[in-house]
N, C-alpha and C positions, 0 to 999 in steps of 0.2 A: 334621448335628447329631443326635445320639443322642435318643431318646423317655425319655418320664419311665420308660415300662416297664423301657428296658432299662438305665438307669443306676440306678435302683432296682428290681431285679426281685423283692424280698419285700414290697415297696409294699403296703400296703392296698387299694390300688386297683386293684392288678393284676386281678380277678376282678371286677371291673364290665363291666356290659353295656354300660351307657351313661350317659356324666358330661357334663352341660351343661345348655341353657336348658332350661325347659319353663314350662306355663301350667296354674296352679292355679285350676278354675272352683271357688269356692265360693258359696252361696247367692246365686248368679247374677251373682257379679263373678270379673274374671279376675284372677292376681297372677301377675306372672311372677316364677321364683324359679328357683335354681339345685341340680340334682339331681345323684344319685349311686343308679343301679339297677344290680341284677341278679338273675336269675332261676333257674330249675330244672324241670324237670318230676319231680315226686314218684311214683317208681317204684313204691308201692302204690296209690295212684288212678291215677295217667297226667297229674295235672291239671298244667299250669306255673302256678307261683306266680314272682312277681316282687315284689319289698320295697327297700326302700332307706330313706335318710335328703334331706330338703330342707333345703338349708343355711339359715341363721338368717335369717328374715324378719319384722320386728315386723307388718308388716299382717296376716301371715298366721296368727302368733300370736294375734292379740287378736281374728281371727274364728272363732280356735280356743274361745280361753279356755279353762275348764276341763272343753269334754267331753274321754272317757276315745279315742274314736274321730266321727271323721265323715266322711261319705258327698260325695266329690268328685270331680271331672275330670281327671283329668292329658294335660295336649297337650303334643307334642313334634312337632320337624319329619315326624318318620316317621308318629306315628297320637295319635288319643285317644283313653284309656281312662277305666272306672269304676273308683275305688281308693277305699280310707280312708286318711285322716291320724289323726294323736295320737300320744299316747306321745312330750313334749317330753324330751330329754335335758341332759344336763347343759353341752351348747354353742348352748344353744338350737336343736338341729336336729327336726322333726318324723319321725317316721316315716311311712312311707305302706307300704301293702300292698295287690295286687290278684291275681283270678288268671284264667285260661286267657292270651289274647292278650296280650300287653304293649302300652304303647307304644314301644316301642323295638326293632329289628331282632334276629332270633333266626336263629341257621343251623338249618335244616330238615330237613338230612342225618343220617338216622339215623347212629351208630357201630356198629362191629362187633358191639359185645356189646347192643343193642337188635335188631338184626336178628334175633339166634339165638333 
């Protein structure tokens, strides 16, 4: 059976790091909600940033409400990290942003043109 990558290879999705479960700790509860990350190391700092979007979840909306950002957890089988939420979009999806480690698996192998 063919992957969603290769029968749609201009997919939006194709350039995620990592799409599935995770655990949003906010003010000390947990929600599980379903994501979509991916990351970069930003060639004028060196820092990785990581951002995505968390699919539509009313609990986790309405612990949003209306700040503009707030300060959360994000846990995935691999690690957890410290990120912000906010920034609701127009499918109800949250943004999240965080940066150096991710939670999510990163290949560690420089490419050719980082080495030089």
């Amino acid at each position: 059976m063919m992957s969603t990558h290769e029968m749609f290879p201009s997919s939006h999705h194709a350039g995620s790091h990592y799409r599935g479960r995770a655990v949003v700790t906010i003010h000390g509860r947990d929600i599980e909600v379903d994501v979509e990350l991916k990351g970069r190391r930003e060639p004028i700092d060196g820092v990785f940033r990581w951002f995505g979007r968390i699919s539509e979840n009313t609990a986790l909306i309405e612990m949003v409400g209306d700040a503009p950002r707030i300060r959360v957890r994000i846990r995935t089988l691999h690690s957890a990290r410290d990120a912000w939420i906010g920034d609701l979009d127009p499918w109800n999806r949250l943004r999240v942003t965080g940066k150096s480690t991710p939670p999510f698996e990163v290949p560690t192998a420089l490419s050719a043109e980082e080495k030089q």
